[in-house]
N, CA, C and O atoms as a MOPAC input file, in Angstrom:
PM7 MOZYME 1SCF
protein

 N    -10.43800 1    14.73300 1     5.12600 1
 C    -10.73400 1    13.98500 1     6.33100 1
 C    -11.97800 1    14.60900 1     6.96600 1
 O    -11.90200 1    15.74700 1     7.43100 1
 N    -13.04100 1    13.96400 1     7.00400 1
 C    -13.89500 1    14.46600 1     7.77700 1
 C    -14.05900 1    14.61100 1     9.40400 1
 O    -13.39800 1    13.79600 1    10.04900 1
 N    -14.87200 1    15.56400 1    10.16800 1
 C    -14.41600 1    16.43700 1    11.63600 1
 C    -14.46100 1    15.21900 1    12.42000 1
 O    -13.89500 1    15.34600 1    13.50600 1
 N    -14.96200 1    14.07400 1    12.20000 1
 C    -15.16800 1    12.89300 1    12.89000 1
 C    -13.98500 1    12.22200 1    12.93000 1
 O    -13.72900 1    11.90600 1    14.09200 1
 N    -13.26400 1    11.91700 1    12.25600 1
 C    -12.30800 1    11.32700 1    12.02900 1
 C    -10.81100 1    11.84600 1    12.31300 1
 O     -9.84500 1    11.32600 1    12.87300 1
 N    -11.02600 1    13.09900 1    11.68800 1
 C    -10.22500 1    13.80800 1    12.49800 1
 C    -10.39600 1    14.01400 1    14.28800 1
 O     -9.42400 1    14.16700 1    15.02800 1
 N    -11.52500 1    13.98400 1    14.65800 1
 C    -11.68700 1    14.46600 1    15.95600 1
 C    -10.74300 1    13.13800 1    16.98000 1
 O    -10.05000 1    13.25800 1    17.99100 1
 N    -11.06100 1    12.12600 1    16.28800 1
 C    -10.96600 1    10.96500 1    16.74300 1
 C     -8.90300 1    10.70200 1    16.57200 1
 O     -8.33700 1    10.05000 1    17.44900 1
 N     -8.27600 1    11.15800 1    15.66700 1
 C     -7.45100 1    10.99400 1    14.86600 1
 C     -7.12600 1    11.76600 1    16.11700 1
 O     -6.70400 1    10.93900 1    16.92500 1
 N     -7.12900 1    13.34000 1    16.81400 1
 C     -6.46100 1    14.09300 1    17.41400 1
 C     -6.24600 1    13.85200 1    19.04900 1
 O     -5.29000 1    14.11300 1    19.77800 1
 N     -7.30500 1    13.35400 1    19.26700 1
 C     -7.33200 1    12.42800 1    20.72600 1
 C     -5.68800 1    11.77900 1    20.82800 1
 O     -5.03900 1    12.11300 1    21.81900 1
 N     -5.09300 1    10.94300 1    19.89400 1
 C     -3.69800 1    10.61300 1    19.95400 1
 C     -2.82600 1    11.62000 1    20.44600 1
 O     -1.88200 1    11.35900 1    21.19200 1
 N     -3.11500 1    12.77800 1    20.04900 1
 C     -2.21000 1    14.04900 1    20.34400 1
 C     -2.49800 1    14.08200 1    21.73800 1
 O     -1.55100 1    14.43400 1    22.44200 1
 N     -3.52800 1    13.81400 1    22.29600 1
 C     -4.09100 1    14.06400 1    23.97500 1
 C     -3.14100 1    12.82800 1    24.50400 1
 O     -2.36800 1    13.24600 1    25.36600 1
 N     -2.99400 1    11.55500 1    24.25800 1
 C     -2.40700 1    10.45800 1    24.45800 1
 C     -0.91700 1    10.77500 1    24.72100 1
 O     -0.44200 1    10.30600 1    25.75500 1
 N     -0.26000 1    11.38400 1    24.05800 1
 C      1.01600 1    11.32100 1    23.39400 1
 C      1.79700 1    12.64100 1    24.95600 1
 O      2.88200 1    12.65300 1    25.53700 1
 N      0.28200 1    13.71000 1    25.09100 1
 C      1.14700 1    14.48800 1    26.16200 1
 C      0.81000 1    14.13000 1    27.14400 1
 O      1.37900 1    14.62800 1    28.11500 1
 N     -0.06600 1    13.29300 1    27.34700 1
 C     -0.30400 1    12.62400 1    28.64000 1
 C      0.76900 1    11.40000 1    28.98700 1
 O      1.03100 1    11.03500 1    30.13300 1
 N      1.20900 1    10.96600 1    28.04700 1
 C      2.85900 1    10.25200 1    28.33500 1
 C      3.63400 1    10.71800 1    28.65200 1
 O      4.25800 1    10.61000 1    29.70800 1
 N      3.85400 1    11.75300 1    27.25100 1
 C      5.33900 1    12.76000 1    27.79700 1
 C      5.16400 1    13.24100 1    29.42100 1
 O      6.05800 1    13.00700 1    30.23400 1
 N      3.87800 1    13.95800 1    29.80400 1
 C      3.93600 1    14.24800 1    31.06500 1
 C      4.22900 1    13.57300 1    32.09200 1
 O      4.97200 1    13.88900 1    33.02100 1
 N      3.25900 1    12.01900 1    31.82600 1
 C      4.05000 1    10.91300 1    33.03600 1
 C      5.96600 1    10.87200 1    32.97200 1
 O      6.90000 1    11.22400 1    33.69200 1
 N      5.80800 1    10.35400 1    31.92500 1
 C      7.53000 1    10.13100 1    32.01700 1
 C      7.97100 1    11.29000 1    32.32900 1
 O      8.97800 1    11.06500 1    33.00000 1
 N      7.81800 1    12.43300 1    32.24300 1
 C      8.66400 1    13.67600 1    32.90700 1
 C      8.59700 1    13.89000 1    34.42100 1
 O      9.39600 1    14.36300 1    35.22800 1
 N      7.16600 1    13.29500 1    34.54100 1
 C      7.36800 1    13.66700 1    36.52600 1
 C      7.71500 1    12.41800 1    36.74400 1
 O      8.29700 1    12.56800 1    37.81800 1
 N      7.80500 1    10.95000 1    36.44000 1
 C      8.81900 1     9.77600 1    37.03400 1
 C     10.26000 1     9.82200 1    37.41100 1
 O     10.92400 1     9.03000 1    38.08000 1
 N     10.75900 1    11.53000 1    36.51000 1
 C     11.99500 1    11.31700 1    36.76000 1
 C     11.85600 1    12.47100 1    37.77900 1
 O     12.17900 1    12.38100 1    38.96300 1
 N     11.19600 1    13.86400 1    37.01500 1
 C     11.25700 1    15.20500 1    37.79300 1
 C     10.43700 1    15.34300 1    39.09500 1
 O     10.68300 1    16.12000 1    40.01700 1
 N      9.69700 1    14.69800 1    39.03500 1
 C      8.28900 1    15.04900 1    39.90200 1
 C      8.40700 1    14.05600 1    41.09300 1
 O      7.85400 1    14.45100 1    42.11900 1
 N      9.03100 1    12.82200 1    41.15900 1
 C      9.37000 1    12.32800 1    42.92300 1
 C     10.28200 1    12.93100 1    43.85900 1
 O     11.00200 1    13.89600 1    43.60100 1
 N     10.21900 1    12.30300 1    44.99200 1
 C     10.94700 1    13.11400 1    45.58000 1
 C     11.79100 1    11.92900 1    45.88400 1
 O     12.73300 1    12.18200 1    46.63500 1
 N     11.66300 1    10.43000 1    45.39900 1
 C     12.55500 1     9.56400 1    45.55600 1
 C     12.97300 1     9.82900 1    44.47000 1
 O     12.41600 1    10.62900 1    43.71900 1
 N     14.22800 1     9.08400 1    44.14400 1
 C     14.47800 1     9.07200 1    42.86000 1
 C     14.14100 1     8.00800 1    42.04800 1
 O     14.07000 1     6.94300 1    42.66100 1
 N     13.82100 1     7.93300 1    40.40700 1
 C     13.63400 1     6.73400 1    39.78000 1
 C     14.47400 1     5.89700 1    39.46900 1
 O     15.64300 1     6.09100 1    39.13800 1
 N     13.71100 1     4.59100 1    39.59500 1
 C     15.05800 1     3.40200 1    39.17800 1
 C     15.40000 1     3.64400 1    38.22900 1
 O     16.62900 1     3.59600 1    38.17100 1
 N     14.76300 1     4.00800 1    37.01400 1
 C     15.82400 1     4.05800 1    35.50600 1
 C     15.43500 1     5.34200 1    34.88200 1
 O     14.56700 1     5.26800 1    34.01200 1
 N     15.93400 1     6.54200 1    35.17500 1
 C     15.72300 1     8.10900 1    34.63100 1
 C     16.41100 1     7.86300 1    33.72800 1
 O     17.25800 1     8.46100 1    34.39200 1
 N     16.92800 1     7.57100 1    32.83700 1
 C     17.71600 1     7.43100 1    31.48600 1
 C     16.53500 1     7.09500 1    30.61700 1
 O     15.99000 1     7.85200 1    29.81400 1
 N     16.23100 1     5.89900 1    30.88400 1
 C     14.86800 1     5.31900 1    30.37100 1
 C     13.68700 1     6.36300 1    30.02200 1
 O     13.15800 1     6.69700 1    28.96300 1
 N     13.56400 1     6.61400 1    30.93300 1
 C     11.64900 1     7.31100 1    31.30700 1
 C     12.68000 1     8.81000 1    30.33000 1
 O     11.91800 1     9.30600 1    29.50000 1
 N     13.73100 1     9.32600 1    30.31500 1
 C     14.05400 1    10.41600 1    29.62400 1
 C     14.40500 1    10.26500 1    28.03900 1
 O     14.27200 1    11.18200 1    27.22800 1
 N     14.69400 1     9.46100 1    27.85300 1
 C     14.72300 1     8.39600 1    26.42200 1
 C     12.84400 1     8.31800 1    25.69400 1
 O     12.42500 1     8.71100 1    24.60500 1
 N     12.15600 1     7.69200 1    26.77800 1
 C     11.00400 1     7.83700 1    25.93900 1
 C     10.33000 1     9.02200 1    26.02000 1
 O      9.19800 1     8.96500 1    25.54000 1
 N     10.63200 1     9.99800 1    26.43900 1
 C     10.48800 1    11.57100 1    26.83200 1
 C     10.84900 1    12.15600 1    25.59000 1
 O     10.05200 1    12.80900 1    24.91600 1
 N     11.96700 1    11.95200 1    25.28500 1
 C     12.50700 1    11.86700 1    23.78700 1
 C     11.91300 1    12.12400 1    22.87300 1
 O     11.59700 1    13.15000 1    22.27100 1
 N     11.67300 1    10.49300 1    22.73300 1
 C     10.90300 1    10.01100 1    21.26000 1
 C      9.65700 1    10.63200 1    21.88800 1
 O      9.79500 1    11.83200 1    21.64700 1
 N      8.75100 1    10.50500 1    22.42300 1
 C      7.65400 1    11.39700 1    22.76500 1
 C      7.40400 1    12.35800 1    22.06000 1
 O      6.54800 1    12.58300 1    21.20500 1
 N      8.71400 1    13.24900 1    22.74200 1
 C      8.28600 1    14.33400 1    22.21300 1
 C      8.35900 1    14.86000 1    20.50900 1
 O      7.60400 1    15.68200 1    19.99000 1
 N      9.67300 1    14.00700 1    19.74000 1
 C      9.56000 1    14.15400 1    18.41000 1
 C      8.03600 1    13.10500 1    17.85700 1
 O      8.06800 1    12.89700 1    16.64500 1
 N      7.23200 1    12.69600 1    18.32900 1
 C      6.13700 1    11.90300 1    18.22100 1
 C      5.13500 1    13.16600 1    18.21900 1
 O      4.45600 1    13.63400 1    17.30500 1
 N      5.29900 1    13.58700 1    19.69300 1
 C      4.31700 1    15.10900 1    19.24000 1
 C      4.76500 1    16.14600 1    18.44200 1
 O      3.98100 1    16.74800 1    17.70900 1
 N      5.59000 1    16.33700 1    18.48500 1
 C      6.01100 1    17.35300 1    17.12200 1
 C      5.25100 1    16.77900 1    15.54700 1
 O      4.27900 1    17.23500 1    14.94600 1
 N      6.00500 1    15.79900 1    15.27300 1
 C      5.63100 1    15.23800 1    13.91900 1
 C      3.63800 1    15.40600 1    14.08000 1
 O      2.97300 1    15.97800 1    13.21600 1
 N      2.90900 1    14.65300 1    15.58700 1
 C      1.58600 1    14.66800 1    15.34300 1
 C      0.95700 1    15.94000 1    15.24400 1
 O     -0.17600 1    16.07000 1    14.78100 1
 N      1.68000 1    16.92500 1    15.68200 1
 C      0.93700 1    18.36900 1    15.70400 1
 C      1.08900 1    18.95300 1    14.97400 1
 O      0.27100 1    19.87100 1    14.91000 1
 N      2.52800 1    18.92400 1    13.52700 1
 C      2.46300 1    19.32000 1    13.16400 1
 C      1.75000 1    18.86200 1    11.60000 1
 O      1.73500 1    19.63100 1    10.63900 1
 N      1.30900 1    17.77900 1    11.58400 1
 C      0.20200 1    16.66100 1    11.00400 1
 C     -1.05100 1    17.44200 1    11.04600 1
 O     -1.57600 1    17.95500 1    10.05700 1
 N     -1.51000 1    17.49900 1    12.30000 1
 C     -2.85200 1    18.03400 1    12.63400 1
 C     -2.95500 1    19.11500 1    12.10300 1
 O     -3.68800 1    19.39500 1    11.15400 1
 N     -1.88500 1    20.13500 1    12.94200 1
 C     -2.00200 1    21.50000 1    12.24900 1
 C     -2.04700 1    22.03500 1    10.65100 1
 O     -2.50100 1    23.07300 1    10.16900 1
 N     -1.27800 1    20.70200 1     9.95100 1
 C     -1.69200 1    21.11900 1     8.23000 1
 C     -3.10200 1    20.63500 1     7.91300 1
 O     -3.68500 1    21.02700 1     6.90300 1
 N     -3.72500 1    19.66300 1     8.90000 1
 C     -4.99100 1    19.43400 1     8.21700 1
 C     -6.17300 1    20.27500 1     8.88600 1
 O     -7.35300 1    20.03800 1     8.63000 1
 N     -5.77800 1    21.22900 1     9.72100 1
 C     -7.02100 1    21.64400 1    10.53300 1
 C     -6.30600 1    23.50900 1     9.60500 1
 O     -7.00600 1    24.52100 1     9.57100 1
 N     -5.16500 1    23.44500 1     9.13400 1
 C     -5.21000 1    24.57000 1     8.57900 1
 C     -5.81300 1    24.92100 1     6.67800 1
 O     -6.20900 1    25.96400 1     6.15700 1
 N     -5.58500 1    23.23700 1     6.00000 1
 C     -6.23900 1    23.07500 1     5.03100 1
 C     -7.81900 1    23.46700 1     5.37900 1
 O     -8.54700 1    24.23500 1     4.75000 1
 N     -8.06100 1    22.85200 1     6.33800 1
 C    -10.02200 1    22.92000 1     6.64600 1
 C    -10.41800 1    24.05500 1     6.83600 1
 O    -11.56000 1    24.44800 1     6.60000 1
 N     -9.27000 1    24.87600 1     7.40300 1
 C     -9.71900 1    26.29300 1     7.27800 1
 C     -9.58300 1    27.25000 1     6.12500 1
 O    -10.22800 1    28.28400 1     5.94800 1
 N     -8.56400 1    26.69400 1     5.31100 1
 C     -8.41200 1    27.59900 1     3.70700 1
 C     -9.90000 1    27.10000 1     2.72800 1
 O    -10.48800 1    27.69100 1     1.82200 1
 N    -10.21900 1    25.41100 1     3.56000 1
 C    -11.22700 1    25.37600 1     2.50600 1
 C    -12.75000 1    26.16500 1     2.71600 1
 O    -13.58300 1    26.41100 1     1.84200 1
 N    -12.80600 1    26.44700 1     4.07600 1
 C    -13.88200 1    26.73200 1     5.09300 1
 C    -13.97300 1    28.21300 1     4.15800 1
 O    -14.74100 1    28.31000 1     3.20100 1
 N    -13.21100 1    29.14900 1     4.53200 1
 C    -12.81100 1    30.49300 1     4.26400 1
 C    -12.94900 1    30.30900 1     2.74200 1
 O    -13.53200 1    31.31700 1     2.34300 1
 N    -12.67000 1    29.45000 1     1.65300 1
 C    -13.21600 1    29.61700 1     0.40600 1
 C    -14.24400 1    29.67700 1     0.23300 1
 O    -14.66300 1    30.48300 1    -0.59800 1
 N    -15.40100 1    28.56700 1     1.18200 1
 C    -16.37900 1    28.79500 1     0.89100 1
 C    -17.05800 1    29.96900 1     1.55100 1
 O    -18.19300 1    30.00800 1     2.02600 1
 N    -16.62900 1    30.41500 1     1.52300 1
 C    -17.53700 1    32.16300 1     2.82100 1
 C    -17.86600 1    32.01900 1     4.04600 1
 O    -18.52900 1    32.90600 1     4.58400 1
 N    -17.43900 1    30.75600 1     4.83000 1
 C    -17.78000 1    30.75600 1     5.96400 1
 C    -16.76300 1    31.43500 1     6.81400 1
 O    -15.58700 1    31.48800 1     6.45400 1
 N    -17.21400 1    31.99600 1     8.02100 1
 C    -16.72600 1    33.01800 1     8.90300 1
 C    -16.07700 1    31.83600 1     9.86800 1
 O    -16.45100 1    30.66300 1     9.84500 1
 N    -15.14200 1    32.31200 1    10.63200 1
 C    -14.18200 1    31.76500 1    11.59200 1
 C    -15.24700 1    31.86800 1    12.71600 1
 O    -15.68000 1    33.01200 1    12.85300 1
 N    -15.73300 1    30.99800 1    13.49700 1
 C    -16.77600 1    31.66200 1    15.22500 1
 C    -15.28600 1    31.24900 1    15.86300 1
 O    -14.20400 1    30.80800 1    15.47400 1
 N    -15.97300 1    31.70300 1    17.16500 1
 C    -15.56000 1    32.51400 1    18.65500 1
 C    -14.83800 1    30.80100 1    19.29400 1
 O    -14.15900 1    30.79100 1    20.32200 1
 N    -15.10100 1    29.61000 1    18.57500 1
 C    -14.83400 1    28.37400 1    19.50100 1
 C    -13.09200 1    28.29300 1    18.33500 1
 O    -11.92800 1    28.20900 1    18.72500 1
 N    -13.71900 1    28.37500 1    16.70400 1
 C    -12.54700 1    28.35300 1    15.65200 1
 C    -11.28500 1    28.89200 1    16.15500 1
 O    -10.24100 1    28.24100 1    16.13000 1
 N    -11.40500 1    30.41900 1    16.74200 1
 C    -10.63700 1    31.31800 1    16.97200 1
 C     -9.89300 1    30.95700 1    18.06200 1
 O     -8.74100 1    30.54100 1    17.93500 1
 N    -10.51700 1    31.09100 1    19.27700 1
 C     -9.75100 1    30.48100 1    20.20800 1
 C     -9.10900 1    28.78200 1    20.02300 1
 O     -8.21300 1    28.39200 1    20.77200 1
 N     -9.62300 1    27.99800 1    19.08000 1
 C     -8.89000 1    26.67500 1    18.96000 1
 C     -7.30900 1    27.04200 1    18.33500 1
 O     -6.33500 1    26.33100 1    18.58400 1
 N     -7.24800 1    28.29500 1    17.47100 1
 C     -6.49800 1    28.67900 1    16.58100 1
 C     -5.22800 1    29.41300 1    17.44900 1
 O     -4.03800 1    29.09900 1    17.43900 1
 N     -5.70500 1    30.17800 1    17.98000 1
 C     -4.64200 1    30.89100 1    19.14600 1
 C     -4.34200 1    30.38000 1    19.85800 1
 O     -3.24500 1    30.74200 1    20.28300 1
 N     -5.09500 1    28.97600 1    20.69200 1
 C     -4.38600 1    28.07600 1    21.60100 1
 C     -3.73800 1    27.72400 1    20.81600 1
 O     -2.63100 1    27.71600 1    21.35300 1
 N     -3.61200 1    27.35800 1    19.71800 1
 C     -2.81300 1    25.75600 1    19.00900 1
 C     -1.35300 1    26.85500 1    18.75700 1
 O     -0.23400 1    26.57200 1    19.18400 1
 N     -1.62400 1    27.88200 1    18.12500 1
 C     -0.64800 1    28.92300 1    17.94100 1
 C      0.68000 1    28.86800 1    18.95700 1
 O      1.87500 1    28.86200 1    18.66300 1
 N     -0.19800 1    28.81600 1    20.70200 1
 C      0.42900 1    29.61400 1    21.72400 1
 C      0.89200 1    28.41900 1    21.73900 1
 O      2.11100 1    28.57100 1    21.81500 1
 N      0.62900 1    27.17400 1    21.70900 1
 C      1.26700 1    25.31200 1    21.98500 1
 C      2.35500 1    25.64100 1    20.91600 1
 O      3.47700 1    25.81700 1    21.39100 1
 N      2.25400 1    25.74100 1    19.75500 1
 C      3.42700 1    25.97700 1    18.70300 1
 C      4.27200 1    26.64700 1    19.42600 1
 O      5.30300 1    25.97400 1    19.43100 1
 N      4.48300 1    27.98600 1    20.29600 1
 C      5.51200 1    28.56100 1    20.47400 1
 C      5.90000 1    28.45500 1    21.84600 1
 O      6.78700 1    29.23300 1    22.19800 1
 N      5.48000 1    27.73800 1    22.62500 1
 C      6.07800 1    27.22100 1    23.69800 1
 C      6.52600 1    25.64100 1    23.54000 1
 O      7.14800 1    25.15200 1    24.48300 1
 N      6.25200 1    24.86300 1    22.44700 1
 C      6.93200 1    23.81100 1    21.74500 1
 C      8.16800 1    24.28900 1    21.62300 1
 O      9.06500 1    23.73900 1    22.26000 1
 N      8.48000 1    25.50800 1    20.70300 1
 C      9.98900 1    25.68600 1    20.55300 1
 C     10.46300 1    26.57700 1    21.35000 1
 O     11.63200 1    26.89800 1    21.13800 1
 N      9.94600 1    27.05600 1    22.16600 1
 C     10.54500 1    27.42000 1    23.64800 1
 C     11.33300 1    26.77200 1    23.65900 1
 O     12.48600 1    26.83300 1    23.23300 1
 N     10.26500 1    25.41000 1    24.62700 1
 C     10.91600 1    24.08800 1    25.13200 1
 C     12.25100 1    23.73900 1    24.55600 1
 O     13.16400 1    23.43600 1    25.32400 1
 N     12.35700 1    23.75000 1    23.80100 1
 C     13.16200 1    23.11300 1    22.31700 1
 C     14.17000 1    23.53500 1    22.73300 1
 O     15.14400 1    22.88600 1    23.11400 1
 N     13.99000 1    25.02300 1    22.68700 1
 C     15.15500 1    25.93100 1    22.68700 1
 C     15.82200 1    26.21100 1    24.01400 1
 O     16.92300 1    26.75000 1    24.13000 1
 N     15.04300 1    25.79100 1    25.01600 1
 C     15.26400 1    25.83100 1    26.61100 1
 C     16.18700 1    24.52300 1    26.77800 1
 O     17.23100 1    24.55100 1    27.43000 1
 N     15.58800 1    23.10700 1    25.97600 1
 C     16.06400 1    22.36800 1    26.53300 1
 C     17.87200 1    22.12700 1    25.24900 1
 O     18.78000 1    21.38500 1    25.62200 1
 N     17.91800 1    22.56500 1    24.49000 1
 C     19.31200 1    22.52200 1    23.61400 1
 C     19.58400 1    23.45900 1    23.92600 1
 O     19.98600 1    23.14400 1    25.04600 1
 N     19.72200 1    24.47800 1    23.87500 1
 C     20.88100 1    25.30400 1    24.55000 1
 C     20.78700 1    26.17600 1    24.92900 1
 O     21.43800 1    27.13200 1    24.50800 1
 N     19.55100 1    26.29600 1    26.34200 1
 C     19.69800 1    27.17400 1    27.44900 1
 C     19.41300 1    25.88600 1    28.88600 1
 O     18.66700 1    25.71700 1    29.85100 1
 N     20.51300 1    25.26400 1    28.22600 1
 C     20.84300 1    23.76500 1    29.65300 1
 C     20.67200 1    24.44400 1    30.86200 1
 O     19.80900 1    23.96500 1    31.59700 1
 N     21.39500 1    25.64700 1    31.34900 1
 C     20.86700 1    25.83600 1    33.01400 1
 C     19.64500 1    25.94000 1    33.42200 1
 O     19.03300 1    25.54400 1    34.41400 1
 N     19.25600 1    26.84500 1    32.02200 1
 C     17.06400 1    26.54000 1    32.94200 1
 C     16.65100 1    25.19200 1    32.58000 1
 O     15.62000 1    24.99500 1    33.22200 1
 N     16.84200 1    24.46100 1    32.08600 1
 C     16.52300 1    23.37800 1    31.36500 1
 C     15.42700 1    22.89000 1    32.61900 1
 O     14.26300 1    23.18900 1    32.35200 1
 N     15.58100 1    22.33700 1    33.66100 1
 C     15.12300 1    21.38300 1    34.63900 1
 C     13.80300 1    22.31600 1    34.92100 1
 O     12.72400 1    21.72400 1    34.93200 1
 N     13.81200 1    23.92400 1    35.18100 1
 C     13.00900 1    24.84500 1    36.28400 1
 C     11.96300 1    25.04600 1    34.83600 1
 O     10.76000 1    24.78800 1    34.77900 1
 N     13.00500 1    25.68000 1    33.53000 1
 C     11.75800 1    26.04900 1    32.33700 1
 C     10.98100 1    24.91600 1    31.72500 1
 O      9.77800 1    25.02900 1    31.49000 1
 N     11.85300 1    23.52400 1    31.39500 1
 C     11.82000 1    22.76100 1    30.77400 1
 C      9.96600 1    21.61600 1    31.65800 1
 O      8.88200 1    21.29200 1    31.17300 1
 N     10.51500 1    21.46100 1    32.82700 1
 C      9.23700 1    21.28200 1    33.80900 1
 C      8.09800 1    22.23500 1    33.69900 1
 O      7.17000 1    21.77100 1    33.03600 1
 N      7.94500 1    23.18800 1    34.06700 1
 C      6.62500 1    24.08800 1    33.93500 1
 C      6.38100 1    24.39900 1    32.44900 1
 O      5.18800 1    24.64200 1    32.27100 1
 N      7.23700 1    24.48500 1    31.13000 1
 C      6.74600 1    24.63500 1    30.07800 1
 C      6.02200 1    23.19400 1    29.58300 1
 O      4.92400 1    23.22700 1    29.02700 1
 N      6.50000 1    22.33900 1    29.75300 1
 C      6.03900 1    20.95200 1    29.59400 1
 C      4.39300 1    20.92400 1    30.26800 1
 O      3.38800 1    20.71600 1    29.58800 1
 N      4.40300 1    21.18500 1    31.74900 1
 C      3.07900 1    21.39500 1    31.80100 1
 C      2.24900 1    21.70100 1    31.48000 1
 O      1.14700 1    21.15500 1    31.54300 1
 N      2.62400 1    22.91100 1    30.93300 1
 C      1.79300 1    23.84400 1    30.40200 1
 C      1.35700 1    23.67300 1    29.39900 1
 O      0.32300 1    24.31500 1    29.21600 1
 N      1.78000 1    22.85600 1    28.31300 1
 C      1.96300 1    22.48000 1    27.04300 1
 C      0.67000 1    21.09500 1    27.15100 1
 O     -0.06300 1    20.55500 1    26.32300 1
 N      0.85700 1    20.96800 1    28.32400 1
 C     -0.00600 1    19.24700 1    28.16400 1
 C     -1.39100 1    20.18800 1    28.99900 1
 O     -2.51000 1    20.20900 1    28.48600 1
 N     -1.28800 1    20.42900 1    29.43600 1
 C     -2.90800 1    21.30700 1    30.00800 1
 C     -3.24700 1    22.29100 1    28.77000 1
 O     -4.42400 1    22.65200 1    28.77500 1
 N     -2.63700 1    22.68500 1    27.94800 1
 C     -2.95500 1    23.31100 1    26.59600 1
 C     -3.60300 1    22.12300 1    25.84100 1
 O     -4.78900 1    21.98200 1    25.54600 1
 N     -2.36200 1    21.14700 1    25.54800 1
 C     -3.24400 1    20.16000 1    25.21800 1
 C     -4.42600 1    19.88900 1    25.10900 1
 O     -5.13400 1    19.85700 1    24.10200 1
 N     -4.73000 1    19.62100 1    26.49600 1
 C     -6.15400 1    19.22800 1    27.01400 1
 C     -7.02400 1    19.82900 1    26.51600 1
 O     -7.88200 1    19.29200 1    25.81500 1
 N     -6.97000 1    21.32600 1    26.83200 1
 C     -8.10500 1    22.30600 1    26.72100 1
 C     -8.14300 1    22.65700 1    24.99600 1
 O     -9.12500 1    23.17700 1    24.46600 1
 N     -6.90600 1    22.27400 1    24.25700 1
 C     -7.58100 1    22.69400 1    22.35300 1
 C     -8.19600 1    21.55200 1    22.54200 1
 O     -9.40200 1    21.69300 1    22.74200 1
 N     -7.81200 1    20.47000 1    22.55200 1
 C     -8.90100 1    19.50400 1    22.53200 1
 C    -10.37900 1    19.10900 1    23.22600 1
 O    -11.35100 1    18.45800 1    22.84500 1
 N    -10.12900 1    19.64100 1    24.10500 1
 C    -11.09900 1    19.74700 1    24.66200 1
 C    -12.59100 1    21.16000 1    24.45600 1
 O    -13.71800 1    21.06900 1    24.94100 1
 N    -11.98400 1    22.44500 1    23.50900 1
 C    -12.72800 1    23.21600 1    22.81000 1
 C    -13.24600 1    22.74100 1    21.64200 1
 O    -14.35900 1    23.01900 1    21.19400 1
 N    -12.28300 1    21.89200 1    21.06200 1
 C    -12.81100 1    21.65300 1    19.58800 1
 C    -13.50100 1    20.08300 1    19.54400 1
 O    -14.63000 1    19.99400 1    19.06300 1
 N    -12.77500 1    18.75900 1    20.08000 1
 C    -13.04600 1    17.72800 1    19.58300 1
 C    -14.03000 1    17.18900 1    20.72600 1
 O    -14.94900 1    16.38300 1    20.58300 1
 N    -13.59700 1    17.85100 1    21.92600 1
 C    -14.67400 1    17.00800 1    22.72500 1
 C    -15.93500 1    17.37600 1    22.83000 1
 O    -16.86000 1    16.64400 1    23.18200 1
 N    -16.03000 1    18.94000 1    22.41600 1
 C    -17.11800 1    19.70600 1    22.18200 1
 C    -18.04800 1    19.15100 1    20.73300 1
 O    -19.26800 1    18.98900 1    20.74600 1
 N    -17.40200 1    18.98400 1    19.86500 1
 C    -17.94900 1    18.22800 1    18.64700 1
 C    -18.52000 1    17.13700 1    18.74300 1
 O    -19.59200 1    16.83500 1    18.22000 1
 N    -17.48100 1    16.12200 1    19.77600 1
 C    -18.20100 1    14.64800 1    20.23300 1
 C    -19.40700 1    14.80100 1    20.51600 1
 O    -20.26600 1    14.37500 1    19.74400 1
 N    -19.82600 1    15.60400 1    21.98100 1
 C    -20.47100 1    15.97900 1    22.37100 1
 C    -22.13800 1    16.86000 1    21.70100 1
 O    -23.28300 1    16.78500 1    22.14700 1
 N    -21.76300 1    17.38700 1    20.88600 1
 C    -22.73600 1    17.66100 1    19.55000 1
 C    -23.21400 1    16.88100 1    18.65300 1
 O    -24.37400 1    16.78800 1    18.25000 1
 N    -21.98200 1    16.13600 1    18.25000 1
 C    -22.69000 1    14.72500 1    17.51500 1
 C    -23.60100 1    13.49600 1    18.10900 1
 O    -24.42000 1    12.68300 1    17.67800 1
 N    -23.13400 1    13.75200 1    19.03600 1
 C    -23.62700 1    12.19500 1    20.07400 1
 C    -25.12700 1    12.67100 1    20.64900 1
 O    -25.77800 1    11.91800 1    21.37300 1

């Protein structure tokens, strides 16, 4: 897959936590309550096995590009690295979450909210080191 296509391909991943995030503060984030929190937590759901499956998609093809990169002698730079350790630190607050929200139910609402955030402003910013920065170079 070439960086274009991919770049374009990963933007979905930006899409996908910018949902999950709405639907999480429709239910968590008013201070009324929502007409249908079952709902908005249902597609919270599937959401989130949507980002799982897409990240972990991405992550085999941006980790192939790097076994092929590294065959050919090219060096990892300073933008590679940090795309690599963010995406890392998103992987393990993914199964935080995971693990916060199946079976550590009492933090669920306090961890489950601020890890979610955090996860979608991670979001933002790998994408925003690698693909929007690339856009931005190409264009």
């Amino acid at each position: 897959m070439d960086p274009l296509t991919k770049t374009w391909f990963s933007l979905g991943l930006v899409f996908v936590a910018l949902f999950n995030f709405w639907t999480a503060m429709r239910v968590f984030g008013k201070t009324t309550p929502s007409p249908n929190p079952k709902l908005y937590l249902r597609l919270h759901r599937i959401g989130g096995y949507v980002f799982l499956f897409y990240f972990a998609l991405i992550s085999w093809i941006c980790i192939d590009l790097m076994a092929r990169l590294s065959a050919a002698g090219k060096p990892l730079d300073v933008r590679g690295f940090y795309h690599g350790m963010l995406s890392f630190t998103l992987f393990f607050l993914l199964l935080l979450k995971i693990s916060f929200v199946r079976f550590f139910r009492k933090f669920q609402p306090q961890a489950g909210i601020a890890i979610g955030i955090t996860m979608t402003v991670g979001t933002l910013v790998i994408w925003s080191i690698a693909g929007w920065m690339f856009l931005i170079l190409v264009s």
